[in-house]
N, C-alpha and C positions, 0 to 999 in steps of 0.2 A: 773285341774282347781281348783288351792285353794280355791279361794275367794269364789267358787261355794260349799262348802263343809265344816260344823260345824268342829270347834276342837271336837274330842272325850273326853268325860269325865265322863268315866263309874260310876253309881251308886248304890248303895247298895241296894240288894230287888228287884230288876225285872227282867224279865226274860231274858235269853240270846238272844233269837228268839220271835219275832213276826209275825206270822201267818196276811198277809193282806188281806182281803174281798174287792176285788174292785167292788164296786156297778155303778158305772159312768154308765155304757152302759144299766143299768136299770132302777134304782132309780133316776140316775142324770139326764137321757133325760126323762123320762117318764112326765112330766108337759110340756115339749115345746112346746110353741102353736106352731111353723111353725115345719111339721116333716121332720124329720131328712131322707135323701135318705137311703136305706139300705145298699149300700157300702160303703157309708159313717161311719154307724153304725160297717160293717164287718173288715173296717184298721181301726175305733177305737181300738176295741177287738183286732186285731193281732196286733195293735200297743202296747198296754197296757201289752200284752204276751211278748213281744220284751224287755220291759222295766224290764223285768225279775217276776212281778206280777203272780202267779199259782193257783189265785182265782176270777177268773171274772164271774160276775154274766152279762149272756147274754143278758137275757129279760124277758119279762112275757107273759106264755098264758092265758089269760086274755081276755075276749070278747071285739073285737075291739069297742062296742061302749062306753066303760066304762074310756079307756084308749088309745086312739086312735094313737099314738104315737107309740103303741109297737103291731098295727096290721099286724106287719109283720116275725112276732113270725117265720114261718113255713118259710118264705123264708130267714129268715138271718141265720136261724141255721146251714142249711146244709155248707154255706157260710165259716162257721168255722172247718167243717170237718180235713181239714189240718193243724190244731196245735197240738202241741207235746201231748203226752199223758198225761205229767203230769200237762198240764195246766186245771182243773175244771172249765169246766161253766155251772152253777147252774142256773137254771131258775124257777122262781115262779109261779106256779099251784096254783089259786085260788079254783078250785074245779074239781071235779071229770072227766068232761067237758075236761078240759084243764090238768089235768095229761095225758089224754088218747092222747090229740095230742101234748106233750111231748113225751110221751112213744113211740110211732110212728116215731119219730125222732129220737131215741136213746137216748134221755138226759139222764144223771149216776148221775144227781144230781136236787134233789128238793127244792124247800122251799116254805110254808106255811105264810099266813100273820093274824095273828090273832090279837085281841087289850086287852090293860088292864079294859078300859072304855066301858062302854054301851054306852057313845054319838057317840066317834069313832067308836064302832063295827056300828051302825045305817048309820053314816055316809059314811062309806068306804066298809060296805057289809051287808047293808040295812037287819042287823041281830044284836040280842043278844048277847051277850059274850056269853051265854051258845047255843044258836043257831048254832052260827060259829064254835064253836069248836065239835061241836055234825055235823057240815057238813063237818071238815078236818079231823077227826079220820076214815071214811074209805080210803079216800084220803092217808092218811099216811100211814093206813095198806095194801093196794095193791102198793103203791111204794117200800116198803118194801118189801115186799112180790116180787116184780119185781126186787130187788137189788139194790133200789135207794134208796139210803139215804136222807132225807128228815128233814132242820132245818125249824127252830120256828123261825118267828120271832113276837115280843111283842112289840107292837106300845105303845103309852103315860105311859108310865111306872114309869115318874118324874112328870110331870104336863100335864092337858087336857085343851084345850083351854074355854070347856064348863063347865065343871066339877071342875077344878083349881087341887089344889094339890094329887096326887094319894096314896092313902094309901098304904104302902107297902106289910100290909096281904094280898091285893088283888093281888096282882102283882107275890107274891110268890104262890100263888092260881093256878090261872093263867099258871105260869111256870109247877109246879106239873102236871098239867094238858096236857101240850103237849109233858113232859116228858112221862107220862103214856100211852099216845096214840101211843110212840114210835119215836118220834123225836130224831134225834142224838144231836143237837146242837140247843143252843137257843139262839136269839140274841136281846138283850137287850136295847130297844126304845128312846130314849130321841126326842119325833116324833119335838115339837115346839120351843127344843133347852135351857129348865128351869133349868135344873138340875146344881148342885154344885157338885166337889169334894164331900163333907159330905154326902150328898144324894146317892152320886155312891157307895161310903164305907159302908152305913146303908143299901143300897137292897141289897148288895153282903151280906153282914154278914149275912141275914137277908136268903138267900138262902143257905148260907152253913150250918148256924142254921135247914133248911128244908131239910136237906141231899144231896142237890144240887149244885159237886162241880166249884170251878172256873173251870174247865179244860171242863165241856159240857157248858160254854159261852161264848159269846161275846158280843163285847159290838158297838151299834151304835149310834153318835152322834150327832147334828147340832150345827151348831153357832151363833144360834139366838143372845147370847150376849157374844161370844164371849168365853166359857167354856169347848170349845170342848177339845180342848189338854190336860188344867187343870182334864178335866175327868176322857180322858182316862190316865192319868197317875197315876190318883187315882185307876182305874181297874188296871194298869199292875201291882200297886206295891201291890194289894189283891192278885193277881194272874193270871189273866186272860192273855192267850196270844193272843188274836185270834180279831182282831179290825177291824169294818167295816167301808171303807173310799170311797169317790170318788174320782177320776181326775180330777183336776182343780178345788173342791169344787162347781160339780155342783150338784144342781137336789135339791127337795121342798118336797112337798104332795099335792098331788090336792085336798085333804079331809079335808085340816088342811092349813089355809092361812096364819097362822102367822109361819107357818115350814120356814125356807129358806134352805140356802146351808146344804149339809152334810160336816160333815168333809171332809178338802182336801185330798188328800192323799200325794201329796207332803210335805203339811206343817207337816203330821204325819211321812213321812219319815225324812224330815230335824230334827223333835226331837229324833226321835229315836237313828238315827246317830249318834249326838252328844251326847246322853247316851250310848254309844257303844251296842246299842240291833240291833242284825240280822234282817237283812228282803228279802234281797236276789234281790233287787229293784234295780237298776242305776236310780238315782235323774235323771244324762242330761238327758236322754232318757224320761226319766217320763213327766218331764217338757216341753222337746221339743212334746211330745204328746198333753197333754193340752193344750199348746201354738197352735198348728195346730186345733186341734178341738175346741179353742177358735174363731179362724178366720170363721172355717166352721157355726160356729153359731152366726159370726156377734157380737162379743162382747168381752170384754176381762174377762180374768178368774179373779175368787174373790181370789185365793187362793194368799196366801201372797210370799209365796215359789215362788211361779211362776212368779209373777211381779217384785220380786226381781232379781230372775235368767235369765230371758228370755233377750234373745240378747249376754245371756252369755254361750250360749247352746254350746259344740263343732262341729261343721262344722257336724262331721261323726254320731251326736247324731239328727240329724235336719230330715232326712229322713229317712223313712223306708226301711231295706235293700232289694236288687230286688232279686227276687228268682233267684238261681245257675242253 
């Protein structure tokens, strides 16, 4: 399918491979008011694995009245049982609570959600910066301790909707701090979508000046005006390989109203592509994914990749294949 696919035009400075964080099945349904069935949520995931993605973030255990959307933590997990080993899906343990009925499930991969902001820690876990991070440091260390490795992730890291622009001592602060506690990977907030190119370039710098290199980050973006690409291409060419995107550019923040989409992930695959960097993704398939879970929620996808492609999908990319 030409037209369905960038001319290559490799650039100088980034990396061969890019490492993609699919968040869609967490971060992108977790705000939908009408919820989502749970098989619905299950050939999401195995669809997004099909599409060749080896990083899908499942859900969150999370107390259902906080996040009600992902109160079915314990029955979709097992659901996934049957994908390949090397697909990870990572799930978010808000605290001690919810590592334990992770861990109970088997999950091999954690992550933490902390913030750079005191409005947002108040708002999104009714805690301090210093509070939250003083209630994920055991958290981390019996995940650890379990063999689960366990990222960071650092909400309003560029601008707070309460607060305005974030200073980036704090932010570097912050990081050192879930570093310490034993986090393997951090991943880097732009929660309302503020942030410039310059900005991405001045907190990275700004972290490897703190001994912190590209290689334990990533980076997550929105599109509030539209900077998400421009960002992350400012991260890949610091260093960073490791970029967290959704499907179809869905999913907000219920804590932060001016948050919208995340980055899509198609429209991160369709640039990568044509910078000739690895991802290991099939676009039709990706797309024909989107495209379907667009329908299942009654609306069409924001991402641009998708509106553009869709109808241009191939026949054998449209359905998910039937078990042999």
């Amino acid at each position: 399918m030409s037209e369905g696919l960038p001319m290559r035009v490799p650039a100088e400075g980034l990396p061969q491979r890019v490492r993609i964080h699919e968040v869609g099945p967490r971060d992108g349904l977790q705000n939908e008011s009408a919820v989502v069935p749970v098989e619905v949520k299950a050939e999401f995931v195995h669809r997004l694995a099909e599409a060749g993605l080896r990083t899908v973030e499942a859900t969150s255990f999370v107390h259902p009245r906080w996040v009600p959307q992902l109160a079915d933590a314990e029955e979709l997990y097992p659901r996934l049982a049957d994908l390949p080993e090397d697909v990870s899906l990572p799930v978010l343990v808000p605290n001690a609570r919810g590592l334990q009925r992770a861990l109970a499930l088997g999950v091999r991969s954690a992550a933490v959600f902390a913030s750079a902001t005191e409005s947002f820690a108040q708002a999104n876990l009714n805690r301090t910066v210093a509070g939250a991070l003083e209630m994920f440091a055991p958290v981390v260390a019996e995940a650890t301790a379990s063999g689960v490795p366990v990222r960071g992730y650092l909400s309003m890291c560029f601008g707070d909707p309460w607060e305005g622009p974030v200073p980036v001592a704090r932010v570097v602060d912050v990081c050192k701090e879930l570093l310490s506690m034993g986090c393997s990977e951090l991943s880097l907030g732009d929660t309302i979508g503020v942030a410039t190119p310059g900005q991405v370039t001045a907190l990275l710098h700004a972290l490897g000046e703190a001994g912190i290199p590209a290689g334990r980050l990533a980076v997550h973006f929105h599109d509030t005006y539209g900077q998400a690409l421009a960002n992350t291409l400012a991260a890949l060419q610091y260093g960073v390989t490791t970029v967290d995107a959704s499907a179809g550019g869905l999913g907000g923040c219920p804590y932060a109203r001016s948050a919208t989409g995340n980055l899509a992930t198609e429209d991160l695959v369709w640039m990568l592509r044509g910078l000739g960097v690895e991802t290991g993704v099939d676009l039709d398939r990706l797309v024909a994914t989107s495209t379907w879970m667009a329908g299942a929620l009654g609306r069409p996808s924001p991402s641009r990749t998708v509106q553009a492609l869709a109808g241009k999908t191939p026949d054998d990319a449209r359905a998910r294949p039937k078990e042999s």
